[in-house]
N, C-alpha and C positions, 0 to 999 in steps of 0.2 A: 504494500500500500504506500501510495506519498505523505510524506508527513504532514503535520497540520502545527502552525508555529502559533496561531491565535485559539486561545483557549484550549490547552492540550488535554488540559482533564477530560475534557471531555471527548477525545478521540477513541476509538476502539480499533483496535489492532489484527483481530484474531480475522477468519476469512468467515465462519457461520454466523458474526457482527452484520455483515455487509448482506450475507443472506435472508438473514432475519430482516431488515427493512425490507430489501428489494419484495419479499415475499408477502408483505405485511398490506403492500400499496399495489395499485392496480394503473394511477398513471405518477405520468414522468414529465422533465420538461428537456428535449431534445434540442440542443443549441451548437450554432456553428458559424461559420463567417463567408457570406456570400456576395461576390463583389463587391467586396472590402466594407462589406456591411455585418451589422450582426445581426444573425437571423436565430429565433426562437419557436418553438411551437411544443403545446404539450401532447400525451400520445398515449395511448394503453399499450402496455409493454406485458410480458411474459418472463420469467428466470428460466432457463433452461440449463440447467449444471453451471457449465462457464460461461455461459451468454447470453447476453438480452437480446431477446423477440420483439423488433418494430415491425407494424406494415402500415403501409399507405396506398395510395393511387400512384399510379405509374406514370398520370399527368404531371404530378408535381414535381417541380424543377429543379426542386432545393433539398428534396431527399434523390433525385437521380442524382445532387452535386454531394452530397455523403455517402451515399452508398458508391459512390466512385473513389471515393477515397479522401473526401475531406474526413481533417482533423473534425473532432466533434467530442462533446461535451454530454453526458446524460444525470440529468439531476431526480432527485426524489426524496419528498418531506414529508411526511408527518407528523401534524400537530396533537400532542396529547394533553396539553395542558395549560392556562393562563396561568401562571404565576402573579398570584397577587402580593406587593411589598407593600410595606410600610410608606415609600416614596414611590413616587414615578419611575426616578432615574432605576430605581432595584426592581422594579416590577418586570417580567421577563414570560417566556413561555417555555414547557417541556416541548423535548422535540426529538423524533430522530431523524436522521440525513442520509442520505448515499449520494456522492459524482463519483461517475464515472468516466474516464477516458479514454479515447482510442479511436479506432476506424471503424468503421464499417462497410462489412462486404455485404452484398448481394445472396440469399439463399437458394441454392440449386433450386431451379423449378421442378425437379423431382421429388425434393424435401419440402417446397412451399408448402404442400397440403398440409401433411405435417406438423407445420409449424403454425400455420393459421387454427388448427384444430387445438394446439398446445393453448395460444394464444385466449381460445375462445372458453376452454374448460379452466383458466387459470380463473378467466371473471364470471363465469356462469361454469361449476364443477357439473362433467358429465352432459354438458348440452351436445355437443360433438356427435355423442352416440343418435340422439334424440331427433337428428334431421337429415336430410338428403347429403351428400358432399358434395365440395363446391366442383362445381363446372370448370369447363378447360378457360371458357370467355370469361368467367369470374376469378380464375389466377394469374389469365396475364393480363388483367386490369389491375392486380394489385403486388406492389413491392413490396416484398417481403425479405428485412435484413436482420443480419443479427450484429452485436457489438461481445466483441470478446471480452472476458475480465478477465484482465492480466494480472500478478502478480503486484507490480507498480502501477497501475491503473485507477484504483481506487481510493475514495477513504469517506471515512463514516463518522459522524458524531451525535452524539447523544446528550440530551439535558432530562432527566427525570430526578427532582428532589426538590423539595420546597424554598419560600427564599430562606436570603441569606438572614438572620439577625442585623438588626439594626446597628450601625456603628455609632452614631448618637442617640443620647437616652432622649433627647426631645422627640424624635422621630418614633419608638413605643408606644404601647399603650392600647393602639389602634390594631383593627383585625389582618391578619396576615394568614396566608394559604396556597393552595393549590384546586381549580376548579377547570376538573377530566373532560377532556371531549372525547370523544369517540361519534364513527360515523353506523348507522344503523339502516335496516331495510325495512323499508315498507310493503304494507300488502301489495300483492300483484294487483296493476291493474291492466285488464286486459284493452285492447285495441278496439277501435268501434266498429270495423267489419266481421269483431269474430263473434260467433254463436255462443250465447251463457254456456249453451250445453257441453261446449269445449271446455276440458279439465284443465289445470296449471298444472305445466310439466312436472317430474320430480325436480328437474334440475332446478328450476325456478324457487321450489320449496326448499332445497339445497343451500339455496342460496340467499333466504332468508333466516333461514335458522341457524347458518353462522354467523352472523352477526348481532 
């Protein structure tokens, strides 16, 4: 992993650190430099062992300029908590982080499938099974890349603990904490051309009951 000179405490070192987010969150924000510009956009990604699972449209111009081989940057947060202080300036949030960096290649269109079906049971477990597979016209409409985690490639930090104690006693006295966020699923609601009498898939169920 690269090292992290600002705020080291709060670094993690180990590689199932780095796992643990990436698998935690479902998108990312995919950044790179396009004609001397910087370009941004967020993404639903996939962990797969060593590497992350993007896809997109094979129109857009700015993933054919990384999947070609721009440098690129892969970010991903979660917010777990407002940290409330005694002041402003101490007031903060729990967090954990992953960047990652590196290139990214293009996935054999043999593999695309594959990895689009990876992609789809990461955010919906088990849907994959539950429908048709994609069409030949529906893979080469879509890019599908992966980015390697390389040993120096990434790094991960963590904030989870309440604040700090007050360094002045005037500042005391007042409430101080930690107030959890977590993101949660709601009931299915189904689409307006489908028939009540149509069931919610399991995977759908699946996928409300983890969260």
């Amino acid at each position: 992993m690269k090292q992290i000179r600002r705020e080291r405490e709060r670094a993690r070192t180990d590689r199932p650190d780095l796992d643990a987010v990436l698998d935690a969150a479902a998108v990312g924000t995919l950044a790179t430099v396009l004609d001397g510009q910087p370009w941004v956009v967020p993404m639903l990604y996939a962990r797969d062992g060593d590497r992350i699972i993007l896809h997109g449209s094979t129109g857009a111009g700015a993933l054919r300029h990384v999947a070609a081989g721009a440098p690129a940057a892969f970010c991903v947060t979660l917010l777990d908590g407002i940290v409330v202080a005694d002041t402003l300036f101490d007031s903060t949030a729990n967090y954990r982080s992953a960047v990652i960096r590196g290139h990214l290649t293009v996935i054999d269109p043999a593999d695309a499938a594959y990895a689009l079906d990876l992609m789809s049971d990461a955010l919906i477990p088990g849907r994959s099974s539950e429908v048709r597979s994609s069409t030949k016209k529906e893979l080469s409409a879509t890019l599908a890349m992966a980015l390697p985690i390389e040993p120096e490639g990434w790094t991960v930090k963590v904030r989870d603990a309440p604040p700090d104690p007050p360094e002045d006693a005037a500042d005391g006295g007042g409430w101080a904490g930690v107030v959890p966020l977590r993101t949660v699923a709601g009931d299915p609601v189904s689409a307006p051309w489908v028939s009540a009498e149509v069931e919610v898939p399991k995977s759908v169920h699946r996928l409300v009951e983890r969260t």
